[in-house]
C-alpha positions as CSV (number, residue, x, y, z in Angstrom):
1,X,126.1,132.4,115.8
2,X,127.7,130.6,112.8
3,X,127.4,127.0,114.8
4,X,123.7,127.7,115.4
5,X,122.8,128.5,112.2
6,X,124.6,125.4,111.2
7,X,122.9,123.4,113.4
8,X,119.7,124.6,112.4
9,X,120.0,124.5,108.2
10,X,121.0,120.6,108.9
11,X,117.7,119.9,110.7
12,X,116.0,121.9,108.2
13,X,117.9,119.5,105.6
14,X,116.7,116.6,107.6
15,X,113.5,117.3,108.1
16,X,112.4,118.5,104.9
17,X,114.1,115.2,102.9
18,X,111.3,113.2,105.5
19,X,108.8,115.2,104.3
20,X,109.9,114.7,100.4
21,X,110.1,111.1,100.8
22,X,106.7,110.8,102.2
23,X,105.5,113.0,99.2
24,X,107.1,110.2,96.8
25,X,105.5,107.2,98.9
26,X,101.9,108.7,98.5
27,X,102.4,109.3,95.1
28,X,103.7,106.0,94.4
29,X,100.3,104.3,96.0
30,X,98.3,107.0,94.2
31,X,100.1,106.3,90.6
32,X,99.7,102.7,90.8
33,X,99.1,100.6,87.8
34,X,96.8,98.1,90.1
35,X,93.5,97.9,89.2
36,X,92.1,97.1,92.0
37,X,94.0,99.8,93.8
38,X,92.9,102.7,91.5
39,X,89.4,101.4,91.8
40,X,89.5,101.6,95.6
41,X,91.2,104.6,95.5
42,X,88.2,106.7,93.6
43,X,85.9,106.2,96.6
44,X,88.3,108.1,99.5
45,X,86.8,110.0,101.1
46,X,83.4,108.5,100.8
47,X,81.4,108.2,103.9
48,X,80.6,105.4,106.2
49,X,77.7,103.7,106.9
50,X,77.0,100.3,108.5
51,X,75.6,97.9,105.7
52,X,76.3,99.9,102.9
53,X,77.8,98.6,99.7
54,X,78.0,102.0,97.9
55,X,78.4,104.2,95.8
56,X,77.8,106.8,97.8
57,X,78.5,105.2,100.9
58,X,80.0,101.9,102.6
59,X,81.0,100.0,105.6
60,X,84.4,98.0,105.7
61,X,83.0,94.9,103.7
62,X,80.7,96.2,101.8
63,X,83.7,98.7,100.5
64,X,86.1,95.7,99.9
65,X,82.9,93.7,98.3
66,X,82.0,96.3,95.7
67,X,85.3,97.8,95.1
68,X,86.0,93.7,93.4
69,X,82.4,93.6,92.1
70,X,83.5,96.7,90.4
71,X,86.2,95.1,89.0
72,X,85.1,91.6,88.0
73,X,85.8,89.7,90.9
74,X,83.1,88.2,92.7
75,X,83.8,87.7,96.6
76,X,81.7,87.2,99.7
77,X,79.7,90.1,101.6
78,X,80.9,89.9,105.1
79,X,84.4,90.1,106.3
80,X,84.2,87.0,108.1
81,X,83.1,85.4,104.9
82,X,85.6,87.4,103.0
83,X,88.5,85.9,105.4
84,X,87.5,82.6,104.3
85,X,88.0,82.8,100.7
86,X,90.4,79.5,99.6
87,X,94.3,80.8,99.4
88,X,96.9,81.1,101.1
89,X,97.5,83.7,104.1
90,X,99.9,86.0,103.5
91,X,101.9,87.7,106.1
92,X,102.2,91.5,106.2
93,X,106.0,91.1,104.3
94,X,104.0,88.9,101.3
95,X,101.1,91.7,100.8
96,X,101.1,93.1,97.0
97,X,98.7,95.8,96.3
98,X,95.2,94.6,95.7
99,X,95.6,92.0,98.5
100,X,92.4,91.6,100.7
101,X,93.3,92.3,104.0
102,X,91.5,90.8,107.3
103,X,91.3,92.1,110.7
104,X,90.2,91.4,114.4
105,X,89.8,94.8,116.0
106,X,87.7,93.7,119.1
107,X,90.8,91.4,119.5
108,X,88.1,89.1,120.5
109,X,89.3,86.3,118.3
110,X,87.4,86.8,114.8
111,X,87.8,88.5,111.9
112,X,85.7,91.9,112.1
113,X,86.9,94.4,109.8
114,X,88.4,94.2,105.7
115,X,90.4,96.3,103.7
116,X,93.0,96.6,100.7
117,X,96.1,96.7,100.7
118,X,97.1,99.7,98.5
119,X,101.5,98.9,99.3
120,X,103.9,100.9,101.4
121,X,102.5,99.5,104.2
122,X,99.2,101.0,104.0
123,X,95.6,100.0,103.3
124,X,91.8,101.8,101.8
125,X,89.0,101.0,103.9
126,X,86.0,101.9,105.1
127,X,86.7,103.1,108.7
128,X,83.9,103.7,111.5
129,X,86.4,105.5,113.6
130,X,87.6,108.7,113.8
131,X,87.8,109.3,110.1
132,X,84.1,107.7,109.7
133,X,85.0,107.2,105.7
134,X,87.1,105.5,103.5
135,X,90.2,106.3,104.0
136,X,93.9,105.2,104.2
137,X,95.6,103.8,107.3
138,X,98.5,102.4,108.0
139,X,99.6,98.6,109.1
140,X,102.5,99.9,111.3
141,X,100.3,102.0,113.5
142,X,96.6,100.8,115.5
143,X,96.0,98.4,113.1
144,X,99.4,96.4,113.5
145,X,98.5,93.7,116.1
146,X,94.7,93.6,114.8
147,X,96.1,92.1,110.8
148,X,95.5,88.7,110.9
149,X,96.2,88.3,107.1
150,X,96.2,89.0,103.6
151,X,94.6,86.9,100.4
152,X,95.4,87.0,97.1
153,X,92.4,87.4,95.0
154,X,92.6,87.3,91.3
């Protein structure tokens, strides 16, 4: 009896320190001092919709595109346009929050899909998937192989 309630109160212990730490991540991405991260961040939860630029709704680019608009940086409309924006290409281990993110979902060889990198190795975007808003997603999971690269624009 004594070794099984052991047992148990230390994979209580474990678990609940996983779920603490994840509280502290997500609050760490939420308390950001980023501009362009708080900016971003106001619009979760809005809803997609293909060729929207917001404010009430948007699709990946047109998130990314308004969401620097908003904050004084002018950048292309199109993800594909927005991929090509002069800097260098950051890896997934160079990413700051704020970094424009580019993606080939289709895996078809071209850049179809934008977000922001918000750290912790997560992004905001404008998904048409299942969550069909923006939302938060991570780089480790689906996304992973799709990242192509990051640019710094300031």
């Amino acid at each position: 009896m004594k070794k099984s309630l052991l047992i148990f109160a230390t994979i209580l212990l474990l678990f609940s320190g996983c779920l603490e730490r994840q509280k502290s991540l997500d609050n760490n991405i939420s308390q950001s001092n980023n501009i362009i991260v708080k900016t971003a961040m106001k619009y979760l939860g809005k809803p997609y919709r293909y060729g929207a630029t917001g404010p009430n709704s948007f699709d990946c680019s047109g998130f990314v595109y308004a969401v620097y608009k908003e904050v004084g940086i002018p950048i292309p409309r199109t993800s594909l346009a927005q991929s090509k924006i002069k800097g260098k290409k950051l890896s997934i281990n160079e990413l700051k929050a704020g970094d424009l993110l580019s993606f080939d979902t289709s895996l078809k060889g071209h850049i179809n899909h934008s977000g922001i990198y918000i750290g912790d190795h997560k992004f905001i975007h404008a998904s048409s998937g299942k969550a069909y808003s923006v939302t938060i997603s991570s780089l480790d999971g689906w996304y992973k192989d799709k990242f192509r690269w990051g640019k710094r624009v300031r």
